[in-house]
C-alpha positions, 0 to 999 in steps of 0.5 A: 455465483462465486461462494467464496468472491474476492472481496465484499462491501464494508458498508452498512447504513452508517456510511449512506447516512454520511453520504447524504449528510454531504450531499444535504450540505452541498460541498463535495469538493475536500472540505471538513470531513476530509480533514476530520479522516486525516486527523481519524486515520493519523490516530488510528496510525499513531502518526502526527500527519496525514494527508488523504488522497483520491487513491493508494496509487496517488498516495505513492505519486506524491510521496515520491513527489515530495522527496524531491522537493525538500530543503535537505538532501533531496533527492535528484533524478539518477539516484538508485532507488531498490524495489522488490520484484512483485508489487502493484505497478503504481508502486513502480511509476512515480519512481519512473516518473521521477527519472529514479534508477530502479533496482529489482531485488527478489523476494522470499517465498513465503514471507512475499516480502524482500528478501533479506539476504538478496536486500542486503546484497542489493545495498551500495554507495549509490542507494538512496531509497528503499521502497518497502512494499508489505505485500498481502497484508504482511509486514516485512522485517523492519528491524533487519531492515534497519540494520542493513540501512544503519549509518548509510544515506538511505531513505525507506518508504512504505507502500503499505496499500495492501497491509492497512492494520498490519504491524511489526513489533506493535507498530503499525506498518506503514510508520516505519519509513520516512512516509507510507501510503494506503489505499482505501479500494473497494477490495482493501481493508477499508473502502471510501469509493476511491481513496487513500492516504499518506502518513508522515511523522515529518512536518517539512514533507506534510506541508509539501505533501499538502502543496502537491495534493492540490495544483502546487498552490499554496492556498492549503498551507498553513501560514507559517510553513515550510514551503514557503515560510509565511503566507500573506493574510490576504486569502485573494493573494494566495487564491491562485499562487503556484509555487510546486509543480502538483496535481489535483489527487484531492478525495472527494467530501464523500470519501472522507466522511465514508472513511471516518465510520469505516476507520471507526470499525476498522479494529473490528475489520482486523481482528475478523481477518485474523481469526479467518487467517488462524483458521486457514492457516490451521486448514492448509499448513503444510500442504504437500502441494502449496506454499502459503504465507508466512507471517511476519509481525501481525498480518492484516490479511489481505488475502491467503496466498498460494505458490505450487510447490516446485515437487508438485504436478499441480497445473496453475491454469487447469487448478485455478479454472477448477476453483473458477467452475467451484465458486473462488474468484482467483487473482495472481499475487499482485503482478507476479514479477513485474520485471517481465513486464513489456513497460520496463523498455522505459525504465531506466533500471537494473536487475539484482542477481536472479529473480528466481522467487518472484518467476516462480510466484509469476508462474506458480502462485495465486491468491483468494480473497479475505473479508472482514466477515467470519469465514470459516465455513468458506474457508472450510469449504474451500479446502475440501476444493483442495 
């Protein structure tokens, strides 16, 4: 048995007492305790809209999606779009799909986040948007980022699936693009089976966001808005018309009362994170064998990161299987740098420079798990491991 596993449930008798409140109505497909979550979670966000989907890597689909679909500057497939070399690959694929231009840039050692210098180079006259990703719970700089996007035609999104609760300058991280994305996945901060959400400030990219979600019909628009103006009044005539071409990334009614108990202790999630994340920072700072995460803001701790320093003997597969045989369940960051993976062969892409962080995190980095439950006594003994 793993004394210190990778993730473990969020629940308690309040989420079973919310399934079983669906099930004695009868409605599982997205009814009221879904949009009870969104307006729950847009709250919790500070955000004027949300839409929740069946997963974080849906959530980035449409997101993507809706950047083509609006009235002004739309987005065209060709343009450029930058992307840090180590994310989840569901960051990467609706960019894909949506015959974008990839760009890799790598990423800062420590803060696992892009890196800032390597950004700024990044950045010409046929960038058009910046996918942020906030790796591990850590948000990345945003105020740089600003800057090195001020009065340029760029757009910044936000993957933000594993860094819910996270915030920079006491806004949540998430906010600080044009859209972000969560994901509610057993192993993430919160968990509604499967599920996520999108998060916007823009009323145009909600509605269409809304059309996406559900067949590209119109019957979930309100009756004025901005995908097609007014709706007929008639609920038969707008029943079956089709106007975007969408998916059917709807959560279940489930997922959605699950997600308004989790969202009610989501604050207590985070401070537990973060009083674990103290601890182990004051266990493994300065390290003489690993690198572990540099905050950034306020970390939500996803989990606790470690690269093998380059002076180090360590062996990343001999180290791992002696923390395997000892209880720890170990994962590699995220994707290690994705761009050595087989898919790009259908990619329309390019590299930025070197990716000389993000190869060394590939072949040198891993992480353990962070929970919402006190860990002291893992975490402890997980250094005695050490």
């Amino acid at each position: 048995m793993n004394f210190y596993p990778l993730a473990s449930t969020t629940w308690d008798q309040s989420e079973l007492d919310a399934i079983q409140n669906v099930i004695s109505k009868g409605m599982y497909s997205m009814s009221t305790s879904v949009a009870q979550c969104e307006k729950d979670f847009a709250q919790y966000c500070k955000s004027k809209y949300c839409v929740m989907v069946s997963s974080g890597s849906t959530a980035n689909l449409i997101m993507v999606a809706s950047l083509f679909y609006r009235k002004n500057n739309p987005l065209k497939r060709g343009d450029e779009v930058i992307v840090p070399a180590v994310s989840w690959s569901t960051t990467y694929y609706p960019l894909y799909q949506y015959g974008l231009k990839l760009k890799f840039v790598d990423i800062d050692l420590e803060t696992l986040n892009f890196d800032l210098k390597a950004l700024e180079g990044a950045i010409t006259d046929k960038t058009r948007l910046i996918m942020a990703v906030n790796l591990l719970g850590n948000p990345n700089d945003f105020a740089q980022i600003e800057k090195l996007t001020q009065g340029k035609n760029i757009e910044l999104i936000e993957d933000n699936c594993e860094s819910m609760g996270a915030t920079f300058n006491g806004k949540q991280a998430g906010t600080f693009g044009s859209m972000g994305t969560f994901s509610c996945f057993f192993s993430h901060h919160i968990s509604t089976m499967e599920g996520g959400f999108v998060v916007t400030d823009d009323e145009e990219l909600y509605h269409i966001l809304l059309c996406l979600r559900a067949h590209g019909w119109t019957r979930n628009l309100p009756k004025e808005n901005h995908v097609t103006g007014t709706k007929s009044d008639n609920a038969f005539v707008e029943s079956f018309k089709f106007v975007l071409p969408g998916y059917n990334v709807r959560p279940l009614e489930m997922s959605g009362a699950i997600g308004s108990q989790q969202i009610k202790k989501l604050p207590k999630f985070i401070d537990i994170r973060r009083d674990n994340a103290k601890y182990f920072q004051e266990q493994f700072a300065n390290h003489p064998d690993f690198i572990i995460q540099k905050e950034v803001g306020d970390s939500s701790w996803f989990g606790f990161s470690f690269v093998i320093r380059p002076e180090s003997k360590i062996n990343r597969l001999e180290f791992i299987d002696h923390l395997t045989k000892n209880g720890v369940e170990c994962r590699p960051i995220v994707t290690g740098n994705f761009a050595k993976n087989d898919v790009l062969k259908w990619f329309d892409y390019e590299i930025h420079g070197q990716l000389k962080n993000a190869d060394r995190i590939d072949e040198h980095g891993f992480f353990v798990g962070n929970h919402q439950n006190p860990m002291r006594e893992q975490i402890k003994q997980l250094r005695s491991l050490f």
